[in-house]
N, C-alpha and C positions, 0 to 999 in steps of 0.2 A: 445814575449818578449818586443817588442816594443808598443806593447798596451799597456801593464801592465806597463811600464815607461812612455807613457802618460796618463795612470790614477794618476800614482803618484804623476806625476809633475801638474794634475790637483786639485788634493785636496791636495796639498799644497799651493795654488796660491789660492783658497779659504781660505783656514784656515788662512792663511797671512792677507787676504781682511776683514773676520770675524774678527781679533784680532785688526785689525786699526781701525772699526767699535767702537766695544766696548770699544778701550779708547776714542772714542770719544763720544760729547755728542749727536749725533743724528745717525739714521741706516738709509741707502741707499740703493733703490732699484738698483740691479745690471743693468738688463736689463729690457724697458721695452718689450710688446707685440704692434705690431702694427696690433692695431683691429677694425673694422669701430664699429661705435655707437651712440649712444645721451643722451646728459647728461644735467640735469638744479638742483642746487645746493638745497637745504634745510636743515631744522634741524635735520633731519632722512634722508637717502637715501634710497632708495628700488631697487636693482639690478634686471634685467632681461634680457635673454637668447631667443634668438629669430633664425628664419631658414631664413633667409632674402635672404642670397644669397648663393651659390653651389660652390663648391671647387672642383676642376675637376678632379687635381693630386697634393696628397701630395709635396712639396719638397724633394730631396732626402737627409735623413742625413746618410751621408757616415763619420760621426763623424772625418774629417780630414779637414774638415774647417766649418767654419760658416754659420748653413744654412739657408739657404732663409726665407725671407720672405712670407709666405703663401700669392695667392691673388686673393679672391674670385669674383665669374664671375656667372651668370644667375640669374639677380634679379627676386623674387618673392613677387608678389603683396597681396598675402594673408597673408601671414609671415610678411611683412610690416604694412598692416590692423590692424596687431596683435600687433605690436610693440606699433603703435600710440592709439590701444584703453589704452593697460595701463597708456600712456599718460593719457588721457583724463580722465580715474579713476582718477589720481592722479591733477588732475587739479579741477576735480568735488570734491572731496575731502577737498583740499584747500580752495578751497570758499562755505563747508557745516560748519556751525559755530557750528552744533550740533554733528559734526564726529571730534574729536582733534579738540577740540577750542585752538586758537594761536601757535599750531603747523604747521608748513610747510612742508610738505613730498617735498624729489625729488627725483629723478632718474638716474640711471647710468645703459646703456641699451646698452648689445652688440650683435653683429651676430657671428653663430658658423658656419656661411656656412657649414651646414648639416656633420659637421667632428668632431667627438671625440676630437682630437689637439687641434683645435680650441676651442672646446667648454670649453674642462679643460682650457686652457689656459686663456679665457675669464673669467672662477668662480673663479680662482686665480687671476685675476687681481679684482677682485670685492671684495677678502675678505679680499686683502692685500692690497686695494686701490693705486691709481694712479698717488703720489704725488713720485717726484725723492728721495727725503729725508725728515725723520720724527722725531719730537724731542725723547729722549728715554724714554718719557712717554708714546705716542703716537703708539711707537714701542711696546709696551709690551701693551696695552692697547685692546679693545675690536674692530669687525672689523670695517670698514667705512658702512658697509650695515647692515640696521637691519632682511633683508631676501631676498630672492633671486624666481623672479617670472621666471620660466620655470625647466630644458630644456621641448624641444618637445617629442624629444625621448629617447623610453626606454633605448638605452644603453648607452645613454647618460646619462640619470637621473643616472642611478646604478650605473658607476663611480664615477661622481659629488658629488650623497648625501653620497659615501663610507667617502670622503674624510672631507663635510661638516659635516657629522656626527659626526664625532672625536672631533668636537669643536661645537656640538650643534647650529650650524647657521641653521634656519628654510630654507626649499628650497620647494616652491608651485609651482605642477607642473601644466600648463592646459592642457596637450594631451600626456602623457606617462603612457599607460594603462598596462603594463604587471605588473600580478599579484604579483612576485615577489618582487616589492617594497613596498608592504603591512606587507612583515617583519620588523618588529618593531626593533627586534634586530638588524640586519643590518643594517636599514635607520631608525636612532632612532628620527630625526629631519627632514624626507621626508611625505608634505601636496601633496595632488592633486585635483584637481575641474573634474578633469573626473574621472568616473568610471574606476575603474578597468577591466582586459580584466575578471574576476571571473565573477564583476557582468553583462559585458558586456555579456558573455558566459547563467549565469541564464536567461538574456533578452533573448536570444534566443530561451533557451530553453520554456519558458512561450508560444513564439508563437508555437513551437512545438508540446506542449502539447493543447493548444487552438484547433489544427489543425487536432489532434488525428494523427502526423504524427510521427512514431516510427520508420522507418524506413530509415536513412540516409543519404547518401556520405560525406565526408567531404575533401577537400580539404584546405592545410595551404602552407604558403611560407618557406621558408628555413633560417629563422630568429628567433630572440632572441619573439619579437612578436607574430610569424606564430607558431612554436613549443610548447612556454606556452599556447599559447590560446584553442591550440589541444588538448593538455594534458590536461587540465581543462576542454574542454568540452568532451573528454570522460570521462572523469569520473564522469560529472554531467549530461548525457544525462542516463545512467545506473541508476541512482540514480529515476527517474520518468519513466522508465521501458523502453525507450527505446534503440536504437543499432544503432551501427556502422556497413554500410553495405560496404564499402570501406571507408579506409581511405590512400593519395598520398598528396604526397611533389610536390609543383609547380616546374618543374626548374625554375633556377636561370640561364642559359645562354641559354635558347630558344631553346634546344636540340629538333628537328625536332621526331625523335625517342619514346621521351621520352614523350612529349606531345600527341604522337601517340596512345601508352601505355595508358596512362589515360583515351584518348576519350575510346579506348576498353574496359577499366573497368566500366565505366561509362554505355557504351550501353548494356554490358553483363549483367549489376547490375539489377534487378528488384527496387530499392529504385530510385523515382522520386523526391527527393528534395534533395540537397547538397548542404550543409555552405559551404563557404568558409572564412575563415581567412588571407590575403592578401592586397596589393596593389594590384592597377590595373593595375602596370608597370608590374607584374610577373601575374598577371590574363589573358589580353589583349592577348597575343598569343599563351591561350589556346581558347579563346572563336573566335577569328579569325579563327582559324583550324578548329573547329565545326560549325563556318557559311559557312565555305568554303566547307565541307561533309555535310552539312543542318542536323545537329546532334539538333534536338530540342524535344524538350516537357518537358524540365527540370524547375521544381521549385527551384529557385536560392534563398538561404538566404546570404544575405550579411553581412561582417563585418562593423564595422564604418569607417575602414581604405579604402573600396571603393562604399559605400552605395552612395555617394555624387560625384563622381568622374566624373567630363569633360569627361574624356577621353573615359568611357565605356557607353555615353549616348549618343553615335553617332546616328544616324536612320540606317543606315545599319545591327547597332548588336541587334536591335528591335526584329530579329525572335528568336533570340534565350538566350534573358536577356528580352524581356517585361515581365514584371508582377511581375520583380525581388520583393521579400518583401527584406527590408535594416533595420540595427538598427545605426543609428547617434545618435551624441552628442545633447544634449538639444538647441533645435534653441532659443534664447533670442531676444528681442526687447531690445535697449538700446539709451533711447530716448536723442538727440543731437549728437551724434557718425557724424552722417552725416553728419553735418553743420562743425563740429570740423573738419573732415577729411579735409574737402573742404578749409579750412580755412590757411593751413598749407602753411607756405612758409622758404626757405632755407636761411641760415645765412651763415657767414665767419668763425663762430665756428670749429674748428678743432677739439672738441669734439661730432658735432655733423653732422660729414659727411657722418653718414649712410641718412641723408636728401637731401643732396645733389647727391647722389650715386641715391637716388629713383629720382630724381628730373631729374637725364642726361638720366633714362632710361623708367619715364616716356613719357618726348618729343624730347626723341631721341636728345638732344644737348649735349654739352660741356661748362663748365663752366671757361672752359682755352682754350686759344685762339691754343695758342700747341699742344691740344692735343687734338682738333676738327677733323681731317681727314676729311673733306667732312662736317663734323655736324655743324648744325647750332651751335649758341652761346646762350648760357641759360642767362638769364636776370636776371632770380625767380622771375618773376611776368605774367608767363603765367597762364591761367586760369585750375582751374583743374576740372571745369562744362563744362569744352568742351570735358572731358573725358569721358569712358565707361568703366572701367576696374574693376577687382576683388579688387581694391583697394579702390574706391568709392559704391561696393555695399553692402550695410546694410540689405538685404531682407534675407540673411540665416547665420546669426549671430550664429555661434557655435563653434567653438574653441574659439575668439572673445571671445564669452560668456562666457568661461572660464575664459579669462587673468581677465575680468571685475572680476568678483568671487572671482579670484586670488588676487587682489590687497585689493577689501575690505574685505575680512578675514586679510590679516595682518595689515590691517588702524582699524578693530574691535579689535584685539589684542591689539593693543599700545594704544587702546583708555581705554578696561578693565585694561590695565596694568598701565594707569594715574588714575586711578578712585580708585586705592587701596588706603584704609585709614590705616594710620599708626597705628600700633599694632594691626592689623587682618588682615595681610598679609599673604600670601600660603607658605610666605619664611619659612627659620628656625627661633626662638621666635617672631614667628609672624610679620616677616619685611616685606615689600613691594621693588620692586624694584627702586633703583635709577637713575632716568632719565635721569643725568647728566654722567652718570657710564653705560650700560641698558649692559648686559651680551644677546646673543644669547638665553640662555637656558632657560633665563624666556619671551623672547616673545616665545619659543615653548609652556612653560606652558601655555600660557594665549591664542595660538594660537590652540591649543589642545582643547579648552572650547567654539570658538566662535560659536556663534549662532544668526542669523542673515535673516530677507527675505530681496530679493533683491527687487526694484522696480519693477520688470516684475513677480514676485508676487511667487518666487523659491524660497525655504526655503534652506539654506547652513548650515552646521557644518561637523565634522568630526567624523568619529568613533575612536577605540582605533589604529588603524591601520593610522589611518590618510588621509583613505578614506573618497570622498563625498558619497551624497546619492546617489544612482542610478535611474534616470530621463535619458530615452532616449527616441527620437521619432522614431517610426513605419513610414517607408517609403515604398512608393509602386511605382515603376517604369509604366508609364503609357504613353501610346502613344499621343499626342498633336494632333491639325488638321495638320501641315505641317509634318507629320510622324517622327518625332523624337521624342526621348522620355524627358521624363519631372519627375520630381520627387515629388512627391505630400504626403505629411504628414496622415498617415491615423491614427494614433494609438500615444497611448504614453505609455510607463512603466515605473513606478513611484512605489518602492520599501517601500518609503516613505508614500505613499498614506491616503490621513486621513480614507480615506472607505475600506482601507485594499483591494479593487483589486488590484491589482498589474499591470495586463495586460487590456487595454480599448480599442477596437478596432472599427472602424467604417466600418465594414464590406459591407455597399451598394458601400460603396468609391471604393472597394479593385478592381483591375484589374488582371482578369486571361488571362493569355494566351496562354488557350487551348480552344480545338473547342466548348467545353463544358461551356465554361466560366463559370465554377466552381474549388472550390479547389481540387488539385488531393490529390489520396487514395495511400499514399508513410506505406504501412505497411509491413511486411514478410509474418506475415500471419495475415487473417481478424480474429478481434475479437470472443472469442468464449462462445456461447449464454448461456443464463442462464440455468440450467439445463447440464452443460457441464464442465471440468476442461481440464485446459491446461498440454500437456505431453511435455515436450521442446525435439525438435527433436536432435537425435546422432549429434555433433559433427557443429552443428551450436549455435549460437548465442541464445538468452533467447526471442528473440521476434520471433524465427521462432519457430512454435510449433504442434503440435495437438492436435483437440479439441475432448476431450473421455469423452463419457455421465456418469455421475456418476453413482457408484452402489446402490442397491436397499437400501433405508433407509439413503443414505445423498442427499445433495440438493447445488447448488449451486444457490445462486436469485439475483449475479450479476454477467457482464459481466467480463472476461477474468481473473477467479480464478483459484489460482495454486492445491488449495486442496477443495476438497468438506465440507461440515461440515456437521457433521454425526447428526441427527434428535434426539431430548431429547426422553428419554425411552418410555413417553405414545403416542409418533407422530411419523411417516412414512412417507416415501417422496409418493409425488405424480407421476401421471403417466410421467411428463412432469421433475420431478424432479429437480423444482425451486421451491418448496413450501412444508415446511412440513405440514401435516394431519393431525388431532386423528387419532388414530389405531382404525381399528373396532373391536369392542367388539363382541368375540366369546363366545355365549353359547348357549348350547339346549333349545331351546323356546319354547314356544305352537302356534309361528304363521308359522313354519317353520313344512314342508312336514314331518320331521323327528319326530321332536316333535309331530306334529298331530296323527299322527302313534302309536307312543307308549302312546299316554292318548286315544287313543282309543281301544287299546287292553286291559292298565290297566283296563277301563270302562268295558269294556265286560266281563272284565275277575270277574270283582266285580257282575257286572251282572247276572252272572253265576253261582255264587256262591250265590247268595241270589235267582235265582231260583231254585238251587238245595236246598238249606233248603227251602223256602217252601215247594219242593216237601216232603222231608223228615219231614218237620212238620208235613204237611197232613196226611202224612204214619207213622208216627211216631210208630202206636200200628202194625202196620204189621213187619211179624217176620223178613224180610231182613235189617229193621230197626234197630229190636230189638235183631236181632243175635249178634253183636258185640259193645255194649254199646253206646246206641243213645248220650250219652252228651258229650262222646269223639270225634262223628262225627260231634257232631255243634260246638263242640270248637273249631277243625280243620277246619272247613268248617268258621269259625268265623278269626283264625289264616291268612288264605285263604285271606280272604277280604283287612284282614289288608297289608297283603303282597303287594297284586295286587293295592292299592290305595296308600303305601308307596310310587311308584315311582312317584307318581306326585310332590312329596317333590324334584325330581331330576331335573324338569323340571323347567323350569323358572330362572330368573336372580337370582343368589346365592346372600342369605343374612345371617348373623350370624344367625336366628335361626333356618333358614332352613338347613341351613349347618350341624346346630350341632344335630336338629332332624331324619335327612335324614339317618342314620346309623344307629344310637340306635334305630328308629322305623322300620328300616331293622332288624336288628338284633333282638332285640324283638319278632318281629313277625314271624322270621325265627325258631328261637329258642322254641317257642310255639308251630308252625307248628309241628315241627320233633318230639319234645318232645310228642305231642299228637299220633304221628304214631310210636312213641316208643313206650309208655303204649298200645296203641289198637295193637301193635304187641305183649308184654308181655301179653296182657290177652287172645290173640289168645293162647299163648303154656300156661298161667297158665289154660284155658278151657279143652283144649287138655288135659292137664294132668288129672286136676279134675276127667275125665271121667274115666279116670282108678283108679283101685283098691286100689293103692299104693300112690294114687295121690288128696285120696277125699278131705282134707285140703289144696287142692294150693290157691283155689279164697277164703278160709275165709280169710287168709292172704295180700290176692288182691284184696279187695273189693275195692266197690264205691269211698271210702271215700281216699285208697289210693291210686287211681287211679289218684284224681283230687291232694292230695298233692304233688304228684311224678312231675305232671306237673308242680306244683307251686313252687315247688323248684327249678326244672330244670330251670326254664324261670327265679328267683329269682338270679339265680347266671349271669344268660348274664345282667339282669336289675343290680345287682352290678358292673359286667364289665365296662357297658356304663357309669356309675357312676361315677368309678373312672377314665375314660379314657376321661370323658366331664370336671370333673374337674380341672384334671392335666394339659394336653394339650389338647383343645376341639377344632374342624376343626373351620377357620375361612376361608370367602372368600379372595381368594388370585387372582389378577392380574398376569398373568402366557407369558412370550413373549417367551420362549423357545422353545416351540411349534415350535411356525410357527413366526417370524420377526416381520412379517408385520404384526399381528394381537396380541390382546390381547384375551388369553383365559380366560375367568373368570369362576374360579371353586372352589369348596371348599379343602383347605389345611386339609389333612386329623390329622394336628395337629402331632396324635404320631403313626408311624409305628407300632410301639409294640403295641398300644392300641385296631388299627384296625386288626394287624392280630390274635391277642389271639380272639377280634370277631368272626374271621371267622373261627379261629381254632374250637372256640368250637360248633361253628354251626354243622363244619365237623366233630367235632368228635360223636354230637347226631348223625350224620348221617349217619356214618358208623358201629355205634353200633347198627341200626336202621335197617340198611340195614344187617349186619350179621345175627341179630336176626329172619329178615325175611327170609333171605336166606335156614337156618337153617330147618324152620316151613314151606317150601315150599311143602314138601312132608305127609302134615297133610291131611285127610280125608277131602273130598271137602265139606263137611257142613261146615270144619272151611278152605274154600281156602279161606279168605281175607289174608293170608300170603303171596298167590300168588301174588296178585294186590300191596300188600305193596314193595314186592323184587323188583315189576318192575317200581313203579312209584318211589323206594327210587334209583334205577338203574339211572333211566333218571334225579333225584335230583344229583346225587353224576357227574353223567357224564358232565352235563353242567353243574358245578361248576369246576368243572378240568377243562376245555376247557376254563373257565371264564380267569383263571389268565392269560397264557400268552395273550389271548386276549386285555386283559384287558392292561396289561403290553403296548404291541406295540402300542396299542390306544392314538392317539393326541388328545389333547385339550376336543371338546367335544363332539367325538365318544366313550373316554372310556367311559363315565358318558350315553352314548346308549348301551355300550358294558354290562354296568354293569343292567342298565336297563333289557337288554333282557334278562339275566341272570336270575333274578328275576322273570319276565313272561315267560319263559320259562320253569323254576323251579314249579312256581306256580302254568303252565295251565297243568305241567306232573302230580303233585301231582293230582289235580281235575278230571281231566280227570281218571287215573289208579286209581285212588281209588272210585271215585264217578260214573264212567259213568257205569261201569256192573251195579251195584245197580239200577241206575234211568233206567237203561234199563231192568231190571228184573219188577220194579214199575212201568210203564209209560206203556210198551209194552208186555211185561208178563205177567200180573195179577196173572194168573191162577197159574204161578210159585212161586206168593209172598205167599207161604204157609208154615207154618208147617214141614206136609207130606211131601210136593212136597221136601224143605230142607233136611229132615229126610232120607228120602227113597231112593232119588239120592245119600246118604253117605250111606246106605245099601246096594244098589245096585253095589257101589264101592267096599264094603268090601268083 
């Protein structure tokens, strides 16, 4: 209750203060801030935010009286450095007659001693200026700063720019790297001359991938920095395939325990390289513990926030941090810096007592007699080349090098934004900004656009985010001759880059420090070789895997592929299976065992047949000849040839007209065959009859003449079949992988199913009409037994032709087209043989039997 009645009583005692305000003609700052700084007056002022000195403990505000005065303690000498190079931008500026001719920049520069409080409090005293009271033009008017250089830190920045945002005042940071102030929407008016911890995190990752090291640790601190920097670099360490093999939070109160824990994960881990994201204040007494347990062989990648760090470049933490690889800020040269430092001496200015503050603590005096304790009396006129401190050294110019960046992007800004010619201004109908008037939001616009190299030869601008470009140097921790280590520049990444590498490294420089003095092999599992795909093993990680040789017919031809890729239709993987082949072309040749086989049977079998007609030429007029119609035996004996010499159309590499020959000259000649041991079987019983009583008209009827039409019909209708079955669909060669994968069968497409089986139908069906007829005439008087020889040689035609099909059927590639061959010669040698071989054996080695009589008398003798 009584809080709530001194809130009420307080914003009435405001509201009271506001309304006497506004009848008057000017507005008054209430209170001001007592904040140390330095300030030198100009036509533009340029604000800046500096970490000078450390605030130990807030004030307590117990909101029941007025509280303290904040009052900051442990000067720093590189925060100082920083302060005065903006100086000196802004001095070098003034006297360039080509950067704002006749303009005069100045400066209004405070310390946030490392505190949020402070530091708002210092950005509000910078955009609400420092005067006690202001006319009420002046009060409503635009701020006294036309931008503001810093803060240091992030969470510093992302308060400050929440609030500068709101009113579009530019705020360029040089050392507040968390990614999160790249949003636009949020910090619509936040510049930075450092890389973001994103692109700081890509820098890393560059050497990662350089190093072929996918395997990780990462350690962060337990901050607004440590925690985004994690988070982005997991997810861009994923992104170029590698893994997070632990990832731990440093403590933050040196918990004995806790850092115990981590050495363990660390020793347990198989990953020898670990980021870290940190200071070295929360680094330092993890890496003390592990020189204290001699925990070494770790490849350490450093953050920029301890790449450069005093504190962990002792020679003692040598064993276990040499070889560190670091990513820092861009080192800059920035010539005169040094003389300017050196030059600096302290005033009575109460504006600018953050100089006198460096000045009591550079030589340790007092510059009031009061309030000396023991300390000499400060003069301001001691020398400051009798010093050696972080304050006077120029050799590794980089945060420095930022403020410098920092200041001339917004002196390039106000310079594009004097250079606007009226009526083709960016404004609305084309206005330009007025000078006298200059609004925030248009040096963003103009600030948004600068583009600019510096002297040390660094090209600046910003992106849409209002990031720079990312430019970091490659640092290698390297032991010196007195054993301490030394930090030495080996590389640089340059995002930027006109040759589009990114990452440059000078690899002879680099220092390992392992017994190998080489870089170590930080993977899960080692790459897996061409010829091989990666399987990612259960319930790990995508970089621990196993490597399983591809199946037959894909290939893999480079290292560590997740899928094999399966080889185009006419190629096959090789035996090594990183390369596909041609497929070998499978078909029956004539250079192949198989082939040579079967044109040597056909050969013989043709051979065989042209010495059986000559035999039977010769013998022509003798009666074994002449018993059962000689022209029917050379037809057959002719049909014979054609058979046995058809399968050489089988043999050899299929071509369209082999293809389309190779059947119908089968056929054809099949069909002639049978046809011919049809009629010589019909004139076997129309003989047989003749001789009887009732039968003396069978052969006028079965003469010569239609003996041979009978043939010619018969073979006339398979010669139409082939006809219409060459024309409709006619076999062409066909590339066949069904077979067998890996190979190409090349064989002829038999076009039309239907086509070739009515072929073979009708083949079988001369054949079986051939062979009834025989069967029938089996028991005719032995002068007419060729009925016999016909039953049995049409027995062994019909039997391996049945046996053909399924043979034929389960036959690959190109043993059916041997299946089908044998078929053929085996058809061809039963028919010559049973039909042929009694006779040339009666001829040849009987004589005495080729007679007449001898015919006649052995069917007498039967009867």
């Amino acid at each position: 209750m009584w809080i709530i009645l001194h809130i009420c009583l307080l914003l009435l005692s405001n509201y009271i203060s506001v309304s006497m305000m506004a009848s008057s003609d000017s507005c008054q700052i209430l209170r001001r801030f007592k904040l140390n700084g330095m300030y030198t007056d100009g036509d533009f002022i340029i604000g800046g935010l500096f970490e000078v000195q450390y605030l130990k403990a807030f004030p307590v505000l117990s909101f029941t009286t007025e509280p303290e005065l904040p009052k900051c303690e442990q000067f720093y000498m590189t925060s100082f450095q920083q302060a005065q190079t903006m100086v000196f931008a802004i001095n070098e500026i003034n006297n360039n007659h080509n950067l704002l001719p006749n303009i005069t920049l100045g400066y209004q520069i405070y310390d946030n001693c490392l505190r949020l409080g402070v530091a708002f409090r210092a950005a509000t005293a910078l955009i609400s200026g420092a005067k006690e009271s202001l006319s009420h033009l002046n009060c409503t008017g635009p701020p006294p700063v036309i931008g503001i250089i810093g803060d240091p830190g992030s969470t510093h920045s992302i308060a400050i720019s929440s609030v500068l945002g709101l009113f579009r005042v530019p705020m360029v940071s040089y050392y507040a790297t968390c990614s999160c102030l790249s949003d636009r929407k949020k910090y619509p008016s936040f510049f930075r001359t450092i890389p973001s911890d994103a692109f700081q995190v890509r820098a890393m990752i560059q050497i990662l991938r350089h190093f072929g090291w996918t395997w990780v640790g990462l350690l962060y601190s337990d901050d607004d920095y440590g925690k985004y920097a994690a988070q982005s670099f997991q997810q861009d360490v994923q992104l170029f395939g590698g893994c997070v093999a632990f990832s731990e939070i440093l403590p933050t109160d040196n918990n004995p325990k806790e850092i115990q824990r981590i050495i363990n994960v660390m020793q347990d881990s198989t990953a020898k390289v670990v980021v870290v994201f940190s200071t070295s204040s929360y680094l330092l007494p993890l890496v003390d513990e592990m020189l204290l347990q001699n925990v070494t062989g770790m490849q350490w990648i450093a953050s920029e926030a301890w790449a450069t760090s005093p504190v962990l470049l002792a020679a003692r933490l040598k064993p276990v941090l040499g070889g560190t690889l670091g990513i820092a800020i861009r080192r800059g040269e920035i010539q005169g810096l040094g003389d300017f430092l050196l030059r600096l001496r302290p005033d009575n200015n109460s504006q600018n007592n953050m100089v006198r503050i460096f000045w009591e603590n550079m030589f340790r005096c007092k510059f009031e007699a009061g309030d000396s304790t023991g300390k000499n009396i400060c003069t301001g006129q001691e020398d400051l080349r009798s010093t050696n401190t972080a304050y006077t050294d120029v050799s590794e110019l980089r945060a420095s090098y930022n403020v410098y960046k920092a200041v001339y992007a917004l002196a390039h800004a106000l310079h594009d934004l004097m250079q606007c010619e009226e009526g083709r201004g960016p404004f609305s109908d084309n206005t330009c900004a007025d000078i006298t008037n200059l609004q925030p939001w248009q040096v963003v616009y103009y600030l948004q656009k600068v583009n600019f190299t510096t002297g040390f030869g660094d090209h600046v601008s910003f992106d849409k985010n209002g990031d720079a470009l990312a430019i970091y140097d490659v640092l290698n921790w390297q032991p010196s001759a007195d054993g301490s280590i030394i930090v030495r520049t080996v590389g640089v990444v340059d995002e930027g880059a006109a040759t589009g590498k990114v990452l440059t490294l000078d690899e002879d420089a680099l220092y390992w420090n392992f017994e190998t003095r080489k870089p170590p092999r930080s993977v899960c599992s080692e790459s897996c070789p061409p010829g091989t795909r990666r399987a990612r093993r259960k319930g790990l990680p995508v970089c621990c895997f196993d490597c399983l040789p591809c199946a037959d017919g894909e290939i893999s031809n480079t290292t560590d592929l997740t899928e094999c890729i399966a080889c185009p239709n006419d190629f096959w993987s090789n035996l090594n299976n990183d390369r596909c082949i041609p497929k070998e072309v499978e078909f029956l040749s004539y250079e192949e065992p198989l082939g040579i086989s079967l044109t040597t049977a056909s050969l013989l079998g043709t051979c065989f047949c042209a010495v059986v007609t000559i035999v039977f030429a010769h013998h022509r007029k003798t009666p074994v000849v002449r018993s059962n119609n000689s022209e029917l035996s050379f037809l057959l004996l002719l049909s014979l040839k054609l058979c046995f010499l058809c399968v050489l159309l089988f043999i050899g590499r299929p071509q369209l007209w082999t293809c389309q020959l190779r059947h119908a000259v089968f056929g054809i000649s099949f069909v002639l065959c049978v046809s011919s041991i049809l009629v010589k079987t019909m004139v076997v019983i129309a003989v047989f009859k003749s001789s009887r009583p009732e039968g003396k008209s069978a052969m006028k009827w079965f003469g010569s003449a239609q003996q041979k039409c009978t043939v010619l019909v018969l073979t006339a209708l398979q010669v139409v079949i082939c006809a219409v079955w060459l024309s409709s669909a006619p076999p062409t060669p066909h590339k066949n992988s069904l077979y067998i994968r890996s190979k190409i069968v090349f064989e002829c497409a038999i076009g039309s199913v239907a086509g070739f089986a009515v072929l073979l139908g009708y083949i079988g069906f001369l054949a079986a009409v051939s062979f009834m007829l025989a069967f029938l005439a089996r028991n005719l008087p032995d002068s007419f037994n060729e009925a016999k020889f016909i039953t049995f040689s049409m027995l062994i035609f019909c039997a391996v032709w049945i046996a053909f099909v399924p043979a034929y059927v389960s036959s690959p590639g190109k043993y059916a087209v041997a299946v089908e061959i044998f078929a053929i010669l085996a058809s061809s040698f039963g028919l010559l043989v049973a039909i042929f071989a009694p006779k040339c054996y009666i001829i040849l080695l009987h004589p005495e039997r080729n007679t007449k009589r001898a015919i006649m008398g052995r069917g007498t003798e039967k009867k």
